[in-house]
Rosetta silent file (secondary structure, phi, psi, omega in degrees, C-alpha in Angstrom):
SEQUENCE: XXXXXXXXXXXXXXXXXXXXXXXXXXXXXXXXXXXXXXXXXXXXXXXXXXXXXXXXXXXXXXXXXXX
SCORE:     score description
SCORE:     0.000 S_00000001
   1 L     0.000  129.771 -169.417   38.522   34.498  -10.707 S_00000001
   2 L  -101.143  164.778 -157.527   35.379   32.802  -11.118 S_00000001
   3 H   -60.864  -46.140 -150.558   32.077   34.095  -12.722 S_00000001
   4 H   -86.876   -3.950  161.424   29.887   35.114   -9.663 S_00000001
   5 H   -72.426  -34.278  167.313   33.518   37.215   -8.302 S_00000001
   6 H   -48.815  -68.337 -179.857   32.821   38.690  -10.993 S_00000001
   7 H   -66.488  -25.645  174.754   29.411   39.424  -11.076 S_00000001
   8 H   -82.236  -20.895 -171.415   29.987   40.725   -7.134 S_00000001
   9 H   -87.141  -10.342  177.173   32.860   43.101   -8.234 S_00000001
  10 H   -74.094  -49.049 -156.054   30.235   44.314  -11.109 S_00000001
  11 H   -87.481  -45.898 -172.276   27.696   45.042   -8.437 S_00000001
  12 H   -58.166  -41.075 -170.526   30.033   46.744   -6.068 S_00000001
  13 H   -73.223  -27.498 -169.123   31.521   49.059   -8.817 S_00000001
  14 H   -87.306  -25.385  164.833   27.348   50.080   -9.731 S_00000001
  15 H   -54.057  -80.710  156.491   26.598   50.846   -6.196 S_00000001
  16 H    16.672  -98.238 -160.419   29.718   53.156   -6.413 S_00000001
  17 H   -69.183  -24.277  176.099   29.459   54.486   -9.395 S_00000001
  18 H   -92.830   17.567  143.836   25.570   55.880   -8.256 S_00000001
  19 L   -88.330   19.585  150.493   26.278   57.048   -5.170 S_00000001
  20 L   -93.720  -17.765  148.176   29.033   59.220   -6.536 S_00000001
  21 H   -92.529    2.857  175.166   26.460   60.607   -8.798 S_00000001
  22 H   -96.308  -36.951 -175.886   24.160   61.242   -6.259 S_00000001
  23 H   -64.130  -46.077 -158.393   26.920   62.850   -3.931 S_00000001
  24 H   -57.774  -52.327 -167.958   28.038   64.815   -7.361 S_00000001
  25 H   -58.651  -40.135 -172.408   24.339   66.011   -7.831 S_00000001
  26 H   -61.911  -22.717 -179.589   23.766   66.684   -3.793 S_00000001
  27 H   -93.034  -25.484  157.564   26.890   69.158   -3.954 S_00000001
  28 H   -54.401  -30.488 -163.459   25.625   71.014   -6.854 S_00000001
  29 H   -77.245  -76.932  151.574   22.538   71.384   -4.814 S_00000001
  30 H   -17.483  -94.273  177.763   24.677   72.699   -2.012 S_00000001
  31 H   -12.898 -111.199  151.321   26.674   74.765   -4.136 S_00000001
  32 H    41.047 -110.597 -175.704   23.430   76.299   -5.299 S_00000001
  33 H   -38.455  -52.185 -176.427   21.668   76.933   -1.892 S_00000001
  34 H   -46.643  -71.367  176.309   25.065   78.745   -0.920 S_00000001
  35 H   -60.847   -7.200  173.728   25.215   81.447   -3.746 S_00000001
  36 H   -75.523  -33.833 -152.696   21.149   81.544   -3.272 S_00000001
  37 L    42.234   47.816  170.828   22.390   82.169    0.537 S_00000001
  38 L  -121.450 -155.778 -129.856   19.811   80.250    1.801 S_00000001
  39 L   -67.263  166.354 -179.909   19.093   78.340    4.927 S_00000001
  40 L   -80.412   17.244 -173.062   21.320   75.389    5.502 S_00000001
  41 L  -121.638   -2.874  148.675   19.059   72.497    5.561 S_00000001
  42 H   -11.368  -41.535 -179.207   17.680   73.379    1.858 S_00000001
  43 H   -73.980  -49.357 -126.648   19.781   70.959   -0.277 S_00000001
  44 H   -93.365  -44.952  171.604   18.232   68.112    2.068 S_00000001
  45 H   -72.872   -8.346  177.194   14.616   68.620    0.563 S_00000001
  46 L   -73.269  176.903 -178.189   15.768   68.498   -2.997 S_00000001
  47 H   -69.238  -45.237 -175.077   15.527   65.367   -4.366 S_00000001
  48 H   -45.426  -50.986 -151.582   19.302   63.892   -4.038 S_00000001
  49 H   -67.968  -41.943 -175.472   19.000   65.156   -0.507 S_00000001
  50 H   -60.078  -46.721  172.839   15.725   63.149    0.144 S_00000001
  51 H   -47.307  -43.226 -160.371   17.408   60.199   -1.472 S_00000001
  52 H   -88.024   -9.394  164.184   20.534   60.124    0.500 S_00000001
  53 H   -86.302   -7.691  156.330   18.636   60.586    3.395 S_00000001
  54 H   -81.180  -52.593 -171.236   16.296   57.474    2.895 S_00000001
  55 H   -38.265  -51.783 -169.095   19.427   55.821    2.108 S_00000001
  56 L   -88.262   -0.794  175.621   20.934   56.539    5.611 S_00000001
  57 L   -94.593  -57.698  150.556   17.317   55.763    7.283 S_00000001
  58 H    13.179 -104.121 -174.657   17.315   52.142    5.591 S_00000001
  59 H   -36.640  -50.157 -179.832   19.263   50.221    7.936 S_00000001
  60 H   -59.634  -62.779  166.853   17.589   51.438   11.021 S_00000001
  61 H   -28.429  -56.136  164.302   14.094   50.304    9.391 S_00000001
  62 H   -62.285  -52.196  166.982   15.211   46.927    8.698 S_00000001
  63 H   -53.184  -77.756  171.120   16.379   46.497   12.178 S_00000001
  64 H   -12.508  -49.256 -177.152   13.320   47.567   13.740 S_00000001
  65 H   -85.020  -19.365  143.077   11.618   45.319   11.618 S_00000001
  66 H   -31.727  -50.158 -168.450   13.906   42.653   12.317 S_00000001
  67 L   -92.523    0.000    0.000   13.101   42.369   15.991 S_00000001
């Protein structure tokens, strides 16, 4: 395996490993709102929830911008 397989399986695993702390933190959030018993779109303004939702906005931007 040569160095820059390397350096892509390095990069792959740090993508990963933060979006499994950002899902970890976004479910705590959840969690949270639930025993608060409030409304369901709450978790989505905390901050994970803003992140993962620029995250999932991303792609469409770039296309747009693309064309």
């Amino acid at each position: 395996m040569g160095l820059s397989a390397v350096i892509s399986l390095l990069k792959m695993a740090a993508v990963l490993l933060a979006a499994s702390f950002l899902g970890n933190w976004f479910l705590s959030e959840l969690k949270k709102a639930r025993v608060l018993q409030k409304p369901w779109y709450v978790p989505y303004l905390t901050l994970p929830g803003l992140l993962i939702i620029i995250a999932l906005f991303i792609p469409v931007v770039v296309w747009i911008f693309q064309r």
